[in-house]
Gaussian input, Z-matrix of N, CA and C with variables (Angstrom, degrees):
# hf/3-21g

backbone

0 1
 N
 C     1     B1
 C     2     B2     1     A1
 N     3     B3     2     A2     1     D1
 C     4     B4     3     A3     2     D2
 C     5     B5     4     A4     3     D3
 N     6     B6     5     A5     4     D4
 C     7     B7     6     A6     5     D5
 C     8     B8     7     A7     6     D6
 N     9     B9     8     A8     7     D7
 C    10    B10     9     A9     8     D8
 C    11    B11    10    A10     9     D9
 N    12    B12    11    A11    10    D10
 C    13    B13    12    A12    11    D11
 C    14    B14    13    A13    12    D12
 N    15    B15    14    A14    13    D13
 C    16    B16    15    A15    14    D14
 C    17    B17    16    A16    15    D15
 N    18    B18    17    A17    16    D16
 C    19    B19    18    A18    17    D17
 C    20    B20    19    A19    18    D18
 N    21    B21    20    A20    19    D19
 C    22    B22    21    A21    20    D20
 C    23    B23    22    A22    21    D21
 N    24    B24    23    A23    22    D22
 C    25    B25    24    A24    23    D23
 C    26    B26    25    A25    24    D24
 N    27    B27    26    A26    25    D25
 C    28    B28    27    A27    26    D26
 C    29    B29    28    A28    27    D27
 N    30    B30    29    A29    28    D28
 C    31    B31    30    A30    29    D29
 C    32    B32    31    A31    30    D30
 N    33    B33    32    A32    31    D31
 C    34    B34    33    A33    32    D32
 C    35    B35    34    A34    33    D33
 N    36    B36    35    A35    34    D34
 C    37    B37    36    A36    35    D35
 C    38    B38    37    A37    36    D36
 N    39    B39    38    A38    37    D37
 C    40    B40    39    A39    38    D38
 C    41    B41    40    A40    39    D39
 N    42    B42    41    A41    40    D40
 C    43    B43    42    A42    41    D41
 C    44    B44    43    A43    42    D42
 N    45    B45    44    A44    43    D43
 C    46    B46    45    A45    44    D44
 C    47    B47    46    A46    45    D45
 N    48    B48    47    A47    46    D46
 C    49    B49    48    A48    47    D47
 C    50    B50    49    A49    48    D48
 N    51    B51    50    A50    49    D49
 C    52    B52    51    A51    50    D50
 C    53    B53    52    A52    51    D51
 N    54    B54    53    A53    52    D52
 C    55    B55    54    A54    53    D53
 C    56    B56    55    A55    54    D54
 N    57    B57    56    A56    55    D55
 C    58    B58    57    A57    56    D56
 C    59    B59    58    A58    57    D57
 N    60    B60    59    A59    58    D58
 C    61    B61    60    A60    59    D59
 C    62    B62    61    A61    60    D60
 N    63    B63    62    A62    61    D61
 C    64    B64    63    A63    62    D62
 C    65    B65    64    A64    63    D63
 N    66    B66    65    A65    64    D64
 C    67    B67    66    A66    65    D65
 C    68    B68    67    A67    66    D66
 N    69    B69    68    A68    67    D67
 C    70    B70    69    A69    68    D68
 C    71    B71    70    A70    69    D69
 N    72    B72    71    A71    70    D70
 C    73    B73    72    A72    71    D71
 C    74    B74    73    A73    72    D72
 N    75    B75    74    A74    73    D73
 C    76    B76    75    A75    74    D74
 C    77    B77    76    A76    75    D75
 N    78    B78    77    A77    76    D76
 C    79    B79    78    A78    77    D77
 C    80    B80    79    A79    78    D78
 N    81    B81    80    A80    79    D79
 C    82    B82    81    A81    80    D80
 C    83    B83    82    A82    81    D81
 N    84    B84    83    A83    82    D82
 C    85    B85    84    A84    83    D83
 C    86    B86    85    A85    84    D84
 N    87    B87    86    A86    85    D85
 C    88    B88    87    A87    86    D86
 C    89    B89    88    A88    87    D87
 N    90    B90    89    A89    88    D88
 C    91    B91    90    A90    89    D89
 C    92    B92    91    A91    90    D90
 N    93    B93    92    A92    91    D91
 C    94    B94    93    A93    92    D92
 C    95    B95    94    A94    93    D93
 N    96    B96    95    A95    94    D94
 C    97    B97    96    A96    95    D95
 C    98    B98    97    A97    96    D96
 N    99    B99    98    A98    97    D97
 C   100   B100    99    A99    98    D98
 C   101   B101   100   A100    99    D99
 N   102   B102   101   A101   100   D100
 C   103   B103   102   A102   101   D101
 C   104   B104   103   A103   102   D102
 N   105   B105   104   A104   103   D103
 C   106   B106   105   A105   104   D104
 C   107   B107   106   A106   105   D105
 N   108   B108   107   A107   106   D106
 C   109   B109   108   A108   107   D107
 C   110   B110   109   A109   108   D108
 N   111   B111   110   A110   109   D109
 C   112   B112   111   A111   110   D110
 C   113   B113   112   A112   111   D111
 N   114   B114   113   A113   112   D112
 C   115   B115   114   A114   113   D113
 C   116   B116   115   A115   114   D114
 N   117   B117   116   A116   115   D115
 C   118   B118   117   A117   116   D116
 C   119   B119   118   A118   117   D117
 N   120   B120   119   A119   118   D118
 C   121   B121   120   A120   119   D119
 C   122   B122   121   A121   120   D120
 N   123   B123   122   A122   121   D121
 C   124   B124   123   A123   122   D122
 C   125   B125   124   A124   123   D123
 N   126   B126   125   A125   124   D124
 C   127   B127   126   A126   125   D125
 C   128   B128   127   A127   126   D126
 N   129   B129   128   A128   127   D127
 C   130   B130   129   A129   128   D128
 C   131   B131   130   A130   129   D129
 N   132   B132   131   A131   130   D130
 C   133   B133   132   A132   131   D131
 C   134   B134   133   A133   132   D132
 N   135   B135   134   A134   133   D133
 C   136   B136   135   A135   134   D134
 C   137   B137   136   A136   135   D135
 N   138   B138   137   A137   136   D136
 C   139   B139   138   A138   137   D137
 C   140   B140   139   A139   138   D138
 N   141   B141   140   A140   139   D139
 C   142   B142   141   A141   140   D140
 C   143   B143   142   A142   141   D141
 N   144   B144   143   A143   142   D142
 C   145   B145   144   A144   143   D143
 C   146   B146   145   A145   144   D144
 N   147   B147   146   A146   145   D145
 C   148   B148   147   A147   146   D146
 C   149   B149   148   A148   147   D147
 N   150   B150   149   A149   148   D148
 C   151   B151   150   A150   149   D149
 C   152   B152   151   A151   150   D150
 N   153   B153   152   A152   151   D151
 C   154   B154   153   A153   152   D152
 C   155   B155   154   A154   153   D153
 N   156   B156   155   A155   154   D154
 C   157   B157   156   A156   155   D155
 C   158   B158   157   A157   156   D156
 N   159   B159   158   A158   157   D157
 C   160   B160   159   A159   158   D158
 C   161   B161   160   A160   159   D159
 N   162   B162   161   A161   160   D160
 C   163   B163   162   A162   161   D161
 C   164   B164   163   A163   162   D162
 N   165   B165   164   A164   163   D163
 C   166   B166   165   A165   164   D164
 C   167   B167   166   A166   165   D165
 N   168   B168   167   A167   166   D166
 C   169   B169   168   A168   167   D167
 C   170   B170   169   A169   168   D168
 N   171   B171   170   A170   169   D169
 C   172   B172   171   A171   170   D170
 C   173   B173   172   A172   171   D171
 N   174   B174   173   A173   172   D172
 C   175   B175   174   A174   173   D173
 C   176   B176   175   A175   174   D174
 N   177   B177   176   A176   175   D175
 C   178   B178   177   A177   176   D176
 C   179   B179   178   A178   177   D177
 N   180   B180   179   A179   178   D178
 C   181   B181   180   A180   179   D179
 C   182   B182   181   A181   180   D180
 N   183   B183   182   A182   181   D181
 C   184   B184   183   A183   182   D182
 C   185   B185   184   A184   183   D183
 N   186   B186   185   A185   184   D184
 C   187   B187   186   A186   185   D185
 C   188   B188   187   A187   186   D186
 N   189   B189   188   A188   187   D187
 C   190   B190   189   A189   188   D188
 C   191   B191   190   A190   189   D189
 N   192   B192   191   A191   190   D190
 C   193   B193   192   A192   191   D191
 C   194   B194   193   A193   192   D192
 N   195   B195   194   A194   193   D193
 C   196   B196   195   A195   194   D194
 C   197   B197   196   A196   195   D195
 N   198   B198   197   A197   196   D196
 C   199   B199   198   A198   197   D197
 C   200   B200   199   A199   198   D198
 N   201   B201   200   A200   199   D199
 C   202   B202   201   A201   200   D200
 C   203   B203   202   A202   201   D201
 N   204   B204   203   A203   202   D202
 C   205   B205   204   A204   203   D203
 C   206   B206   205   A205   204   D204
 N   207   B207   206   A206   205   D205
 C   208   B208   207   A207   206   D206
 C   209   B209   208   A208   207   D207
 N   210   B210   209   A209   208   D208
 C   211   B211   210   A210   209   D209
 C   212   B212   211   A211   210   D210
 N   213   B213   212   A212   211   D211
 C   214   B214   213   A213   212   D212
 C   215   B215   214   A214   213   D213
 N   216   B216   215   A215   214   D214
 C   217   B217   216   A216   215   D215
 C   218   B218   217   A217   216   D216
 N   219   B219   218   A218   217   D217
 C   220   B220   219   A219   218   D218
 C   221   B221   220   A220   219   D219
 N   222   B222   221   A221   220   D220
 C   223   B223   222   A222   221   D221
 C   224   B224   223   A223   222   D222
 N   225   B225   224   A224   223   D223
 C   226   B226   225   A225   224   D224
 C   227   B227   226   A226   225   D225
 N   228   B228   227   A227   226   D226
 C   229   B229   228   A228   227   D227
 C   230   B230   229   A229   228   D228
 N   231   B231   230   A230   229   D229
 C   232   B232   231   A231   230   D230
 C   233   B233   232   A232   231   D231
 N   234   B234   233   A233   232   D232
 C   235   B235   234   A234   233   D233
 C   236   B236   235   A235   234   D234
 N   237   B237   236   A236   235   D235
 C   238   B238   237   A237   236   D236
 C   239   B239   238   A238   237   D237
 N   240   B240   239   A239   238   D238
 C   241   B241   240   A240   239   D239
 C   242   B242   241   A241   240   D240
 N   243   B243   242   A242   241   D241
 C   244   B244   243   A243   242   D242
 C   245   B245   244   A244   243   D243
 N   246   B246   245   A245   244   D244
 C   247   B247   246   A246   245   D245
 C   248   B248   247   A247   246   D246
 N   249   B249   248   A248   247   D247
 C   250   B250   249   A249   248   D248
 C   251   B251   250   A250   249   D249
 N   252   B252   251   A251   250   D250
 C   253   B253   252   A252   251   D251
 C   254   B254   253   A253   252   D252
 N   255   B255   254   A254   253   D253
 C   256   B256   255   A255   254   D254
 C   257   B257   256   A256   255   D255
 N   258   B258   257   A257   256   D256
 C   259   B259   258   A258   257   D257
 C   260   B260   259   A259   258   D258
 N   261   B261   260   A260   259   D259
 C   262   B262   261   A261   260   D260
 C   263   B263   262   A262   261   D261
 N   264   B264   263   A263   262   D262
 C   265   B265   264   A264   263   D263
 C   266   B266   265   A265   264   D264
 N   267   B267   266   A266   265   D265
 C   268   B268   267   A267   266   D266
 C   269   B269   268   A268   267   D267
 N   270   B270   269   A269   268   D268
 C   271   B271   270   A270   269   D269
 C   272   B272   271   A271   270   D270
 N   273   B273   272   A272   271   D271
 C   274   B274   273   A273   272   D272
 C   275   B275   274   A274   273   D273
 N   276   B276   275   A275   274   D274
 C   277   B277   276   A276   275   D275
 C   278   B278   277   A277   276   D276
 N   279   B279   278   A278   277   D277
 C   280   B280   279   A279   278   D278
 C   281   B281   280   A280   279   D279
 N   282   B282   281   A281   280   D280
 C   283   B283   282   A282   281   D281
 C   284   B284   283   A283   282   D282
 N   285   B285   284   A284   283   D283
 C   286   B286   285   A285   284   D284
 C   287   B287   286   A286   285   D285
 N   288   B288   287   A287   286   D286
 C   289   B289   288   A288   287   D287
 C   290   B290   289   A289   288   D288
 N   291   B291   290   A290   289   D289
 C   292   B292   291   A291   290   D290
 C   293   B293   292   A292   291   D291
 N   294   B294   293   A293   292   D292
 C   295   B295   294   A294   293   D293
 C   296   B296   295   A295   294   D294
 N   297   B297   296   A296   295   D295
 C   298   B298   297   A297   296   D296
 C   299   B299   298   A298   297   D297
 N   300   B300   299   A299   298   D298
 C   301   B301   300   A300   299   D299
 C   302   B302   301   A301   300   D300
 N   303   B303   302   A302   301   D301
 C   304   B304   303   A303   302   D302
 C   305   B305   304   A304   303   D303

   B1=1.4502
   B2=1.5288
   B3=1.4349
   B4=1.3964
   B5=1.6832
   B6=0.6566
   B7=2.0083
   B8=1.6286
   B9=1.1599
   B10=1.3738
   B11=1.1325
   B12=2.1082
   B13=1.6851
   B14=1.8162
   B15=1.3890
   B16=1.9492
   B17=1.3468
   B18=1.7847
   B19=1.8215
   B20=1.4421
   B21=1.2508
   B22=1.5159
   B23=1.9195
   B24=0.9307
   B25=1.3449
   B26=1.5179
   B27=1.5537
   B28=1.2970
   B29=1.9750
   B30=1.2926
   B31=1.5157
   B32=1.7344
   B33=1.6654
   B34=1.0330
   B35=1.6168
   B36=1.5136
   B37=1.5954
   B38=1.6254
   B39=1.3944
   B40=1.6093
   B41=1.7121
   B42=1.6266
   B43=1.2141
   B44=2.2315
   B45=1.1926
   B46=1.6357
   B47=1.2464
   B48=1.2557
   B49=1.2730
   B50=1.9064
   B51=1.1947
   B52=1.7467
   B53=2.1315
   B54=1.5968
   B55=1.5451
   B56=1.4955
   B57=0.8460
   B58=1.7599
   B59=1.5220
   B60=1.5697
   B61=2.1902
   B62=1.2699
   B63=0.8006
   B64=1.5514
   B65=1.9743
   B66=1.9141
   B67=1.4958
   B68=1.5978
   B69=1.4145
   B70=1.4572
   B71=1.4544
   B72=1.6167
   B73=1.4385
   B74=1.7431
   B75=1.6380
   B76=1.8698
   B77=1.2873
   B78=1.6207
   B79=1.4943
   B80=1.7433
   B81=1.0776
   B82=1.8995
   B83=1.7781
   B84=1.1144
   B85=1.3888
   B86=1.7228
   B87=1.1139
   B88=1.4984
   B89=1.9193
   B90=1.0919
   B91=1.6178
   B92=0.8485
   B93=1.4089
   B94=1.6740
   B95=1.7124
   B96=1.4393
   B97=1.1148
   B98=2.0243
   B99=1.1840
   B100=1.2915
   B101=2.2049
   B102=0.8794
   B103=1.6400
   B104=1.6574
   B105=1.1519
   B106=1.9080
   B107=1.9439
   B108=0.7040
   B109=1.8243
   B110=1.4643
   B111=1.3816
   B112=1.1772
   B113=1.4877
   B114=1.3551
   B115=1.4176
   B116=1.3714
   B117=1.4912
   B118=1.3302
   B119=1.3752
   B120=1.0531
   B121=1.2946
   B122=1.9243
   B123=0.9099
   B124=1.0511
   B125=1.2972
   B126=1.6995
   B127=1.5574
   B128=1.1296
   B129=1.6217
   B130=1.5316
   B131=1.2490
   B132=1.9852
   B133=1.0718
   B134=1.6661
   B135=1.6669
   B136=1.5121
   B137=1.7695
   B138=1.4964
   B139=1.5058
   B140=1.8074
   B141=1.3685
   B142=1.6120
   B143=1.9557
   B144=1.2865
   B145=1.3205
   B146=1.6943
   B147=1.2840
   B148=1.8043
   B149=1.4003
   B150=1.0277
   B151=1.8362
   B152=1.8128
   B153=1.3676
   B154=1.4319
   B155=1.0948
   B156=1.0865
   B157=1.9000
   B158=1.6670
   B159=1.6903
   B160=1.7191
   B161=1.4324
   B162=1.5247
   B163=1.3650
   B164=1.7362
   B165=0.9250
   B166=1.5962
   B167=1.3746
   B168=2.1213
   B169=1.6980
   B170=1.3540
   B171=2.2364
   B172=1.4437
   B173=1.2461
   B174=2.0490
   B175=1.5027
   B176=1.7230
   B177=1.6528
   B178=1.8316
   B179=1.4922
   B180=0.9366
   B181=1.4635
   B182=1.5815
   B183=2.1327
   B184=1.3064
   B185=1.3091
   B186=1.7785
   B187=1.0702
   B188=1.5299
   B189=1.4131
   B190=1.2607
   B191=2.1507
   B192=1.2252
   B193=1.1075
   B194=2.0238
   B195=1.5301
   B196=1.4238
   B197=1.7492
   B198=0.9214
   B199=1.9031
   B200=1.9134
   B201=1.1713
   B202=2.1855
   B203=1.7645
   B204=1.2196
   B205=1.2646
   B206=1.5619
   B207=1.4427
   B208=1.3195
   B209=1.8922
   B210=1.5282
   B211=1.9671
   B212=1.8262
   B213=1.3874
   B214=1.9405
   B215=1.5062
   B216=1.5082
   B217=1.6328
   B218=1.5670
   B219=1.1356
   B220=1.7560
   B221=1.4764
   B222=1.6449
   B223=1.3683
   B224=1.5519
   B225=0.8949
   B226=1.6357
   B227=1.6612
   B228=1.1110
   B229=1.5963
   B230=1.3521
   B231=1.3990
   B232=1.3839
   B233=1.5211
   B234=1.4637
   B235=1.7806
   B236=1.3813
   B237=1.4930
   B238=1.2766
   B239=1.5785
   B240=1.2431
   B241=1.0777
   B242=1.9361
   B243=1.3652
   B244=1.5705
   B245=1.2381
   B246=1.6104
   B247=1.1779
   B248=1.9646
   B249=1.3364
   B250=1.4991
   B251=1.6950
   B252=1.3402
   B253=1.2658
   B254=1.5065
   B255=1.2581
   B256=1.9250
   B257=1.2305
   B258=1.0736
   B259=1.3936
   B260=1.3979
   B261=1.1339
   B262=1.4445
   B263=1.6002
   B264=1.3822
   B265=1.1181
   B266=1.7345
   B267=1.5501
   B268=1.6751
   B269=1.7325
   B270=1.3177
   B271=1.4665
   B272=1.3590
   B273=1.6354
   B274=1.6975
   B275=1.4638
   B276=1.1572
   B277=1.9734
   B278=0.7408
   B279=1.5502
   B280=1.8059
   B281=1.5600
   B282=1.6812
   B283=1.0470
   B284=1.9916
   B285=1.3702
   B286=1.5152
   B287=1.4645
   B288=1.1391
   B289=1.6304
   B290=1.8329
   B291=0.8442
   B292=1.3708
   B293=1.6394
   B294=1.0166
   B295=1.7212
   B296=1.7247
   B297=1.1334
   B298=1.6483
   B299=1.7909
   B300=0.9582
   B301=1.6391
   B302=1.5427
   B303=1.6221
   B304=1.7797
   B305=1.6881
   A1=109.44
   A2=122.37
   A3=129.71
   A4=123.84
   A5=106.25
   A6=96.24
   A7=106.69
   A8=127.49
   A9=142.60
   A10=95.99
   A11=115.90
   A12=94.24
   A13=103.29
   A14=69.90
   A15=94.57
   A16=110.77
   A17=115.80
   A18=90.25
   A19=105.33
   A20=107.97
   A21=127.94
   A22=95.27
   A23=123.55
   A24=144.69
   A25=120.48
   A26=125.82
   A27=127.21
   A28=110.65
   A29=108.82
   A30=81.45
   A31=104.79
   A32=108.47
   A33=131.31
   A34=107.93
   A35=104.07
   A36=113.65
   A37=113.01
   A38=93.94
   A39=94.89
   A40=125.51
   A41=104.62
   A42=104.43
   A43=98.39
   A44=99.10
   A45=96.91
   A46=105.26
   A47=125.12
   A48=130.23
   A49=112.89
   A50=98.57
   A51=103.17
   A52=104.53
   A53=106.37
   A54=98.96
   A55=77.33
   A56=130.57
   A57=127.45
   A58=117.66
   A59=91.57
   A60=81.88
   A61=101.14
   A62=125.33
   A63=153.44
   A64=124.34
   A65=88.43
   A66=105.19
   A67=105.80
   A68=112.08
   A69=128.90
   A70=105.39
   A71=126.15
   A72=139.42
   A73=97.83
   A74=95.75
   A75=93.54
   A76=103.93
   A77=125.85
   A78=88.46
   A79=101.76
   A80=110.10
   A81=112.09
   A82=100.13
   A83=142.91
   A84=136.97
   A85=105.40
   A86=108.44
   A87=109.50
   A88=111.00
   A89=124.69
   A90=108.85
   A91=144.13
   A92=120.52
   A93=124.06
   A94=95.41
   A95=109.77
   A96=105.88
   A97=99.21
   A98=108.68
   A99=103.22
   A100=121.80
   A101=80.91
   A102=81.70
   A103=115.24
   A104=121.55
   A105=116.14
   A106=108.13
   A107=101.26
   A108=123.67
   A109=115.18
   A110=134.84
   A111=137.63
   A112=126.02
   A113=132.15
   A114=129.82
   A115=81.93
   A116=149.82
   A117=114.12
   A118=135.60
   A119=123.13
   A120=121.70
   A121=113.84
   A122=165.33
   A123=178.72
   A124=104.41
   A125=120.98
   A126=131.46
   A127=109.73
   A128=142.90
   A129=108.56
   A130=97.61
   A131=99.43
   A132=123.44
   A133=115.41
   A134=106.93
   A135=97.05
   A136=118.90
   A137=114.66
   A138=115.43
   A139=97.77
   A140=115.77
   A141=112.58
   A142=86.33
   A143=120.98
   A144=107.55
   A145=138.22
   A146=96.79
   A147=105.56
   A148=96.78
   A149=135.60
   A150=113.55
   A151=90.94
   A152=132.62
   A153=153.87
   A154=109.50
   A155=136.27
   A156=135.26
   A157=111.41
   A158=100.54
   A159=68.11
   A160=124.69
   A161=92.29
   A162=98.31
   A163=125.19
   A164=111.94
   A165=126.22
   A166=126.97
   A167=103.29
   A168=82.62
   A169=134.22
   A170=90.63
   A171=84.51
   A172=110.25
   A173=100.59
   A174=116.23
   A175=98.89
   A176=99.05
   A177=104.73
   A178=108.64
   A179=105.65
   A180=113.39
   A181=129.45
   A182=108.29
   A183=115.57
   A184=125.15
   A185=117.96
   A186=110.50
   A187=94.49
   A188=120.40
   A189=112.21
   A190=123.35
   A191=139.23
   A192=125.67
   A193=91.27
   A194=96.73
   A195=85.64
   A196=109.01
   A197=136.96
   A198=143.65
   A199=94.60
   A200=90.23
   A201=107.56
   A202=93.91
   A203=147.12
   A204=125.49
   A205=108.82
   A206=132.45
   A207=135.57
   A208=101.17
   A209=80.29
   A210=87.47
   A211=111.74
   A212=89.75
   A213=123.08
   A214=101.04
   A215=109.76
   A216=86.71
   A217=103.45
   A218=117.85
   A219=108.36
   A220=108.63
   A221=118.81
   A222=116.59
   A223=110.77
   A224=116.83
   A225=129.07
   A226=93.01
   A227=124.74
   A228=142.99
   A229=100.04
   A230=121.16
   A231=112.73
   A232=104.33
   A233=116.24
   A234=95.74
   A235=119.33
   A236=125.69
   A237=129.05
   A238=121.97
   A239=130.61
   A240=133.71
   A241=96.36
   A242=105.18
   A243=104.03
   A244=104.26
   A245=151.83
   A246=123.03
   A247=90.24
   A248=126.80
   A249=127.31
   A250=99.25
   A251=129.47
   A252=131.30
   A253=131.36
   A254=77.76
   A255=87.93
   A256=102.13
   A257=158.03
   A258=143.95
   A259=134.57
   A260=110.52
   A261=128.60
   A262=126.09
   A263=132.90
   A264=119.18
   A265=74.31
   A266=126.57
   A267=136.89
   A268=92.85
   A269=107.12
   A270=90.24
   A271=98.92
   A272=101.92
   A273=100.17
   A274=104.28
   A275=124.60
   A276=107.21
   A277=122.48
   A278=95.50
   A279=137.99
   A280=81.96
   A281=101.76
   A282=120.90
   A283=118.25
   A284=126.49
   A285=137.48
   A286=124.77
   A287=107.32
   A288=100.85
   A289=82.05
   A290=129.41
   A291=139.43
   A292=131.64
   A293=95.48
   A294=136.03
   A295=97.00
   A296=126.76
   A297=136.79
   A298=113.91
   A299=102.27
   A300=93.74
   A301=125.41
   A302=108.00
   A303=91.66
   A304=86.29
   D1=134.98
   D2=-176.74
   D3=-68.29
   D4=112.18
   D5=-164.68
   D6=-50.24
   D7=169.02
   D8=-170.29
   D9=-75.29
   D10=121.22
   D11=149.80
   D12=-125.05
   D13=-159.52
   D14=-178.15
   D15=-88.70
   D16=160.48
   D17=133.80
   D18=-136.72
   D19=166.13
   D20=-170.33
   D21=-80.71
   D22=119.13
   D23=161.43
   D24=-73.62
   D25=167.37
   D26=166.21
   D27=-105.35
   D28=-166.99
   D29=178.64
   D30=-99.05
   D31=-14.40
   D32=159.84
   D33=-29.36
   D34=-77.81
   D35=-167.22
   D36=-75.19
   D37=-16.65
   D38=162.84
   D39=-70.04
   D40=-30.90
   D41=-170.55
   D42=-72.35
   D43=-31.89
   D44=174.32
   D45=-60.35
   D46=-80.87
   D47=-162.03
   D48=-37.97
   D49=-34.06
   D50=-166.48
   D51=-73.33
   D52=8.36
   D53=-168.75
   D54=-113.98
   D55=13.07
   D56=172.63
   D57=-89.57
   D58=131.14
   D59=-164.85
   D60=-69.27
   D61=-177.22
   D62=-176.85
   D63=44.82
   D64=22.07
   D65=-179.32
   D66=-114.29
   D67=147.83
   D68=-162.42
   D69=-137.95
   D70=124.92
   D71=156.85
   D72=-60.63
   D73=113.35
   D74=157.32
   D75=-88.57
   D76=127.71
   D77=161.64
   D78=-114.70
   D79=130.36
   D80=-171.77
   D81=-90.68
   D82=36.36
   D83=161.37
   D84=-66.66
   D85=168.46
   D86=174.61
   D87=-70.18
   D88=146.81
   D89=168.68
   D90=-64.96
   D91=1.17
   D92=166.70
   D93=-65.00
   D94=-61.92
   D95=-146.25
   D96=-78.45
   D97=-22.37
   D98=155.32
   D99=-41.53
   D100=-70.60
   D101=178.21
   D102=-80.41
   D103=-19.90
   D104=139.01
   D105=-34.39
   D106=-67.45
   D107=-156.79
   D108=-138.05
   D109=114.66
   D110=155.09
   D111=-138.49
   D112=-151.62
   D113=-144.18
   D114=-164.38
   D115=-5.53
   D116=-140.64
   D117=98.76
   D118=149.61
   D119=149.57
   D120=94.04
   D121=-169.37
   D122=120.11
   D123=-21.81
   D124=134.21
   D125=169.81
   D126=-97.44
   D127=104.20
   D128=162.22
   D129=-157.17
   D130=107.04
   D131=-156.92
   D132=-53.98
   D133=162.46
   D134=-165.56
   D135=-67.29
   D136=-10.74
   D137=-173.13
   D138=-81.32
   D139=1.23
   D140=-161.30
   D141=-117.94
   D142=-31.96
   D143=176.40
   D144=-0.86
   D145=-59.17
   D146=-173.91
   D147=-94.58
   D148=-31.53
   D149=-158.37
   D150=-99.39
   D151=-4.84
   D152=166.61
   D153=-83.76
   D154=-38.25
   D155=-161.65
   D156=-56.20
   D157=-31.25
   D158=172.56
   D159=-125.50
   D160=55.32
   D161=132.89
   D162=-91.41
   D163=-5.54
   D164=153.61
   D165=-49.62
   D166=-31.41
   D167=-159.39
   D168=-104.90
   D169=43.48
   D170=-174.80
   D171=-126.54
   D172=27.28
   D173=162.36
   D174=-97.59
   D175=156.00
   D176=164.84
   D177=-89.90
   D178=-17.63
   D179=-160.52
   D180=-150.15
   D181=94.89
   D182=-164.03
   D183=-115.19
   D184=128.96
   D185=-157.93
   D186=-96.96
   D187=128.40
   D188=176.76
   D189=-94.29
   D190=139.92
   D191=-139.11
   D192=-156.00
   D193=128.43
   D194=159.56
   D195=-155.17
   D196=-145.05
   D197=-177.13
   D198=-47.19
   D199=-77.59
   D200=-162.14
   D201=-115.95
   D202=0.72
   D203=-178.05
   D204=85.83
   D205=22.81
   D206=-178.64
   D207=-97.15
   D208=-61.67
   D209=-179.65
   D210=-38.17
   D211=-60.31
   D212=-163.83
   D213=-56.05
   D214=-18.80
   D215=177.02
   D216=-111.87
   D217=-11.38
   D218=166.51
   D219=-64.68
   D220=-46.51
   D221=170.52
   D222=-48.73
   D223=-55.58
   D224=-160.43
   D225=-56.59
   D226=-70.17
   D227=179.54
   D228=-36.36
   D229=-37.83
   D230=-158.66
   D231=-107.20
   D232=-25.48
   D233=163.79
   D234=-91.14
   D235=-0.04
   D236=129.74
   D237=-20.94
   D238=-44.59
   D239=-146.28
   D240=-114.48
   D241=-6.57
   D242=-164.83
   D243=-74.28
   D244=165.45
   D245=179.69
   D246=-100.61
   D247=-20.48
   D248=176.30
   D249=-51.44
   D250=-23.48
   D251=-172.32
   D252=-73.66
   D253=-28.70
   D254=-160.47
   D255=-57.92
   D256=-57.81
   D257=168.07
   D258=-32.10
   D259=-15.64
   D260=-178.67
   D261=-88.84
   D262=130.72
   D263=-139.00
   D264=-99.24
   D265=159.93
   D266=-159.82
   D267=-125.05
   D268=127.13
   D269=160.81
   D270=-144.73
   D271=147.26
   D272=-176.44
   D273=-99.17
   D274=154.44
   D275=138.55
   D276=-129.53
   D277=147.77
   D278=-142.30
   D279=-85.70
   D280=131.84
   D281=170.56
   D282=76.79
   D283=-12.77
   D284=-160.04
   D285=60.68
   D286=-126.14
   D287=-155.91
   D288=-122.16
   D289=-13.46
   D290=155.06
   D291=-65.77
   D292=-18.34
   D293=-169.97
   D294=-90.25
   D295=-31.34
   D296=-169.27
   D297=-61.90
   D298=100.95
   D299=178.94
   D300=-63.14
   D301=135.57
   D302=-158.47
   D303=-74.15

């Protein structure tokens, strides 16, 4: 059996995907800088990921989001790996919230 992955998104296909019910922005930055600057969506920073996830599990479908896309893919990688996850569709974005073309 193939292990669980992600996929890396644009901010483009992110902005579609995020009007879809039962889909949720993670964004795992720390919370200062969460409430400095955000996008939306749920904060729960990347050291809180696993013992946090389910508050996740009553989206199908999570876009995960942080500064440059460094944080967002250790998160992403790692609820990949949850077995509460596998049903859940993973989306990263490529590049973060920094990554956004003005």
């Amino acid at each position: 059996m193939n292990p669980k992955t992600y996929t890396d998104i644009s901010t483009e296909e992110m902005a579609s995907l995020v009007t879809q019910p039962e889909t949720v922005i993670v964004d795992v930055r720390d919370e200062w800088e969460f409430e400095e600057f955000n996008i939306g969506g749920v904060n729960i920073p990347l050291a809180d990921i696993r013992n946090k996830r389910q508050e996740l599990l009553a989206y199908d479908t999570l876009i995960v989001v942080c500064t440059n896309g460094v944080r967002s893919r250790v998160a992403a990688k790692d609820l990949c790996r949850q077995p509460d996850m596998q049903t859940k569709t993973i989306y990263h974005l490529h590049g973060g919230i920094l990554g956004a073309e003005d």
